[in-house]
C-alpha positions as CSV (number, residue, x, y, z in Angstrom):
1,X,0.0,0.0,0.0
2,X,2.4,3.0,-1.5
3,X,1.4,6.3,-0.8
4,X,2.6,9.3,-2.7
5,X,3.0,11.9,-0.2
6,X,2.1,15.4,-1.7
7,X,1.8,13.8,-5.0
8,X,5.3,13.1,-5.2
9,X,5.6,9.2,-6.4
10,X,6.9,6.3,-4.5
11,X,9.2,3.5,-6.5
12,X,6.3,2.3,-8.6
13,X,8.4,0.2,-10.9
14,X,10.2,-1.5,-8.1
15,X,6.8,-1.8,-5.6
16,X,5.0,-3.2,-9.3
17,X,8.0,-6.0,-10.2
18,X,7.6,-7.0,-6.3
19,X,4.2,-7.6,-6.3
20,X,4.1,-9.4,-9.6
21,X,6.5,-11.6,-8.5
22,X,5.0,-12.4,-4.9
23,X,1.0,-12.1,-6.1
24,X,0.5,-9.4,-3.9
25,X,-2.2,-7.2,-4.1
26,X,-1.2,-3.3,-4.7
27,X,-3.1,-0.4,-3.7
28,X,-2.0,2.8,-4.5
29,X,-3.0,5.5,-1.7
30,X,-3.2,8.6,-4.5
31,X,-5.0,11.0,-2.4
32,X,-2.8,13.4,-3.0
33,X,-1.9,13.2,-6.6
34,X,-4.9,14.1,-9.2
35,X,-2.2,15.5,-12.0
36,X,1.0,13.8,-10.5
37,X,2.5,11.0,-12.4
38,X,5.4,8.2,-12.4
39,X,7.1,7.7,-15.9
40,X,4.1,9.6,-17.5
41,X,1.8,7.6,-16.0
42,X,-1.2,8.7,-13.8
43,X,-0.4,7.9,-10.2
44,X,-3.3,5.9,-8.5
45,X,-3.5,3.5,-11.7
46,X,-0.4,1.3,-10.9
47,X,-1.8,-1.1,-9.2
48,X,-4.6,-3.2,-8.8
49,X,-6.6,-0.4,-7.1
50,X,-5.8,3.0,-6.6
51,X,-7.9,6.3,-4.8
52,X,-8.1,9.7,-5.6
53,X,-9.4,12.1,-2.8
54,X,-11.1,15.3,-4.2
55,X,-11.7,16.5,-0.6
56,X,-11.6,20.4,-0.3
57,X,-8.0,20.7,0.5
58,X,-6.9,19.3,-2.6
59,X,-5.6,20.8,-5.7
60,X,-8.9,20.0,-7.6
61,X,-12.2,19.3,-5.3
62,X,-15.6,18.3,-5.4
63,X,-16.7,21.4,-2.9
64,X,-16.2,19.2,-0.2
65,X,-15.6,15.8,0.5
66,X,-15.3,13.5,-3.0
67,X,-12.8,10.8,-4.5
68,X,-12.4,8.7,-7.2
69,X,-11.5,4.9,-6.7
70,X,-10.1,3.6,-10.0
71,X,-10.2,-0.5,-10.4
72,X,-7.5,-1.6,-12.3
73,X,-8.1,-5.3,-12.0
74,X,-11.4,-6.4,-13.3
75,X,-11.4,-9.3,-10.8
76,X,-12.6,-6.5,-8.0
77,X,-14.9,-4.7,-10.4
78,X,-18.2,-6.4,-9.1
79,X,-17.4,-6.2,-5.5
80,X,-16.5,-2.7,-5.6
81,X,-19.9,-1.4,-7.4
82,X,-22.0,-3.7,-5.0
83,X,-19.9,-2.0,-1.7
84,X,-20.3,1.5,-3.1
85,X,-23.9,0.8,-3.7
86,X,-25.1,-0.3,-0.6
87,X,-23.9,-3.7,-1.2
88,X,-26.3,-4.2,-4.0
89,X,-26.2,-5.6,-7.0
90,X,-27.7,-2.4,-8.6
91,X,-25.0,-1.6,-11.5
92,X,-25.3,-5.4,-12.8
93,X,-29.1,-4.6,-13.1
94,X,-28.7,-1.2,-14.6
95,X,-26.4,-3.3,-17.0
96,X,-29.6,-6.0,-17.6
97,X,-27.5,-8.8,-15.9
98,X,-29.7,-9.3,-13.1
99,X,-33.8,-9.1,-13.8
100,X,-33.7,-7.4,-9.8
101,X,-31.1,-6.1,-7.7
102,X,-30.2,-7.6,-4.3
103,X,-28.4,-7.4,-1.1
104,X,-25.4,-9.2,-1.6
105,X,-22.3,-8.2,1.0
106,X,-21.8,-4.9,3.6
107,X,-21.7,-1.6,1.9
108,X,-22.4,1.6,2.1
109,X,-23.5,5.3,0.1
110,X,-20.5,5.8,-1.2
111,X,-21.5,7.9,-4.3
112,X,-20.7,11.4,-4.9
113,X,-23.8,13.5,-4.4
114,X,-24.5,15.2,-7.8
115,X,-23.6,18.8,-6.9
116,X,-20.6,17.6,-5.9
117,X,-20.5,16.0,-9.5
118,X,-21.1,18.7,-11.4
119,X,-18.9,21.0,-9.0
120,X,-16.4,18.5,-10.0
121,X,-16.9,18.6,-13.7
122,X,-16.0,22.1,-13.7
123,X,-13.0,21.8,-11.2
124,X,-11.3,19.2,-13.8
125,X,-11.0,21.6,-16.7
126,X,-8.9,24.0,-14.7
127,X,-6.4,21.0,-14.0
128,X,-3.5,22.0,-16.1
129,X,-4.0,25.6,-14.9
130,X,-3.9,24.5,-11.7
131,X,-1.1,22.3,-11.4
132,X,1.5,24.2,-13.8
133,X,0.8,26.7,-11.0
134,X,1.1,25.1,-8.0
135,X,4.3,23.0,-9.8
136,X,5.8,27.0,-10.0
137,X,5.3,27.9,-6.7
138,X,6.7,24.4,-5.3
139,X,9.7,24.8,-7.5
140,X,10.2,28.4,-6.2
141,X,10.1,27.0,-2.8
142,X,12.4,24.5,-3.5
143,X,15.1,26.6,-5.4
144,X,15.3,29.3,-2.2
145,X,15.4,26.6,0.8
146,X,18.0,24.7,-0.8
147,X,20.4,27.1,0.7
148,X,19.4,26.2,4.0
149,X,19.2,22.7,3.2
150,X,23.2,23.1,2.1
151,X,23.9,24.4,5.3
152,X,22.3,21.9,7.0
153,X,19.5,24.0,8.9
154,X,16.1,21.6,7.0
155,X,16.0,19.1,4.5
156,X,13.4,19.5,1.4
157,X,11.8,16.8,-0.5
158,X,13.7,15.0,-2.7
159,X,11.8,14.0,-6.7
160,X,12.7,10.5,-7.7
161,X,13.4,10.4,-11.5
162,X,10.9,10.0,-13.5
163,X,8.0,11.4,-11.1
164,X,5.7,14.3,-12.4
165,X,4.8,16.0,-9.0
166,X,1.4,18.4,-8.9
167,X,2.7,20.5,-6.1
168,X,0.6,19.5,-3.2
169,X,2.2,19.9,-0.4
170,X,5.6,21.8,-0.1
171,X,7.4,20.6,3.6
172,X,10.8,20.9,5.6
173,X,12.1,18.7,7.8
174,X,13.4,20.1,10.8
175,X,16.3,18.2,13.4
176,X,14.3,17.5,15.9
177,X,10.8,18.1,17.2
178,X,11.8,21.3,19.6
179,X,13.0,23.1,16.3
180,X,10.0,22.8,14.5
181,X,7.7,24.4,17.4
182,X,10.4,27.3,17.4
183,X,10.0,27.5,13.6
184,X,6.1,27.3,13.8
185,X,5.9,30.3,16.2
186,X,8.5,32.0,14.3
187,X,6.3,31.8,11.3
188,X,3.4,32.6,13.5
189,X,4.7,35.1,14.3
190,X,4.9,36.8,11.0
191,X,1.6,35.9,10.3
192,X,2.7,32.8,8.5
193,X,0.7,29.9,8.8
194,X,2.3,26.4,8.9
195,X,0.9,23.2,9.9
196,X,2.2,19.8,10.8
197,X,0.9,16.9,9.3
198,X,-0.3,13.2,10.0
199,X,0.5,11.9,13.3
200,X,1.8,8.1,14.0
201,X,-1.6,6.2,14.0
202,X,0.4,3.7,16.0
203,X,0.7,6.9,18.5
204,X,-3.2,7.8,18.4
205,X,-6.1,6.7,21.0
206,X,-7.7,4.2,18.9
207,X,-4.0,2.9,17.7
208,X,-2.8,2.1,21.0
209,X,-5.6,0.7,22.2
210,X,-6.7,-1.8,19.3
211,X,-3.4,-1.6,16.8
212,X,-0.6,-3.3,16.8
213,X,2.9,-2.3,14.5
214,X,6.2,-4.2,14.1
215,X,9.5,-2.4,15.1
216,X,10.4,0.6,17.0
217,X,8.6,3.2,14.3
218,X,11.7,5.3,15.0
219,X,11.4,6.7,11.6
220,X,8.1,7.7,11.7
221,X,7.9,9.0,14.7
222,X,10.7,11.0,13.7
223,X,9.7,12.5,10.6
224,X,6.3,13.2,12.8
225,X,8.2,15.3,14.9
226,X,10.0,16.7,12.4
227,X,7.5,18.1,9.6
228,X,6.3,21.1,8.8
229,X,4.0,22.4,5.7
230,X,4.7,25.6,4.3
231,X,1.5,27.7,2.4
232,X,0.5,26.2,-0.7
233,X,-2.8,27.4,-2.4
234,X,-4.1,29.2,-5.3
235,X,-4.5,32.0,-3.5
236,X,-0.2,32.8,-2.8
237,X,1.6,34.8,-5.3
238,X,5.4,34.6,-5.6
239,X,6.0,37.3,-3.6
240,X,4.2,35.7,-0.8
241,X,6.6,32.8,-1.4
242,X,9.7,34.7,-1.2
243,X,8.2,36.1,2.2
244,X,7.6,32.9,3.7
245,X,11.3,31.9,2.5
246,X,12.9,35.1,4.1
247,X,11.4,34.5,7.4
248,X,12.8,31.1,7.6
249,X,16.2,32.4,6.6
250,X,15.6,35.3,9.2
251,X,15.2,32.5,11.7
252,X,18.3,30.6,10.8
253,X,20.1,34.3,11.2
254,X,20.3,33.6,7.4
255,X,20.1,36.5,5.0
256,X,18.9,35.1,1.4
């Protein structure tokens, strides 16, 4: 289960040749990545099933909550319409197949309600406007806070060859958790906003009480710690970038 953190793609050709060879099952977590790709390809339609979210804090959205599920291997095709449709067999009926449809395994109402449809439908045709633009302000980004990364202050996210990001989510990665606050506030401060992210759903309520992981999670819960998202909308211009860049060389006693 790969997922492509701020539309940036994982090692799809390696994760692809192992689960080939082991007859593993691959679902691609794309939630992030409507216009991101690997290789040219559309990222969430590796593997065998792959999701899309088009909730409202993603580059394209539904005016809400939304997402696309794309079925790569016909083997799952029935079972996913019947879950999405309350567990019904309702699509194979639409289709004539069935003279009735009928309860056949747990589901749910998973369909996109139709405003959110045709909000979408709208949304989609400013996709390449969109990304080229949030791809400029990530790249901008990215060729300031290289400085600091030389220096050794943050590291930055790192492309793989051959990945087409969308510009998502631009992120540092501070040394250690104490840092980050500082850098939060700092930002704060100058009436930056910057978030955190995900937290270690080993580390949640509901994790610890009815999850289990293997290993120490040092990794994750370091990169937890670690994390910070810089502003990335529609709504920044590239002066508001450079701003956001100055004040975290002004933090580092950095001048650009």
């Amino acid at each position: 289960m790969p997922i492509h953190y701020g539309g940036v793609a994982a090692d799809m050709q390696s994760l692809s040749e192992l689960a080939k060879a082991s007859g593993a099952v691959l679902l691609e977590d794309a939630a992030h990545c409507i216009g991101a790709s690997y290789k040219g390809k559309p990222l969430g339609t590796f593997g065998d099933m792959g999701a899309v979210s088009f909730h409202c804090s993603k580059n394209i959205t539904a005016a809400g909550s939304g997402g696309c599920l794309f079925v790569g291997d016909e083997g799952y095709r029935e079972k996913v319409s019947e879950i999405i449709f309350q567990g019904t067999d309702r699509v194979a009926y639409r289709e004539g197949r069935v003279s009735s449809y009928r309860w056949n395994r747990p589901g749910g109402e998973y369909q996109m309600p139709v405003f959110s449809m045709v909000y979408l439908e709208a949304s989609l045709g400013r996709l390449d406007q969109v990304t080229d633009r949030r791809r400029e302000l990530w790249q901008r980004y990215h060729g300031q806070l290289s400085l600091l990364e030389a220096e050794g202050d943050i590291r930055i996210c790192k492309v793989p060859e051959g990945a087409g990001i969308n510009g998502h989510v631009f992120y540092v990665l501070l040394n250690d958790r104490k840092e980050r606050e500082s850098l939060k506030s700092h930002l704060y401060g100058q009436r930056i906003e910057a978030f955190t992210h995900y937290e270690p759903l080993h580390d949640t309520e509901i994790g610890r009480s009815s999850g289990r992981c293997e290993g120490d999670m040092s990794v994750t819960n370091s990169v937890a710690g670690r994390i910070l998202r810089l502003p990335m909308h529609m709504g920044i211009e590239d002066r508001d970038v450079d701003r956001v860049c100055q004040s975290i060389f002004c933090f580092f006693g950095l001048d650009e």
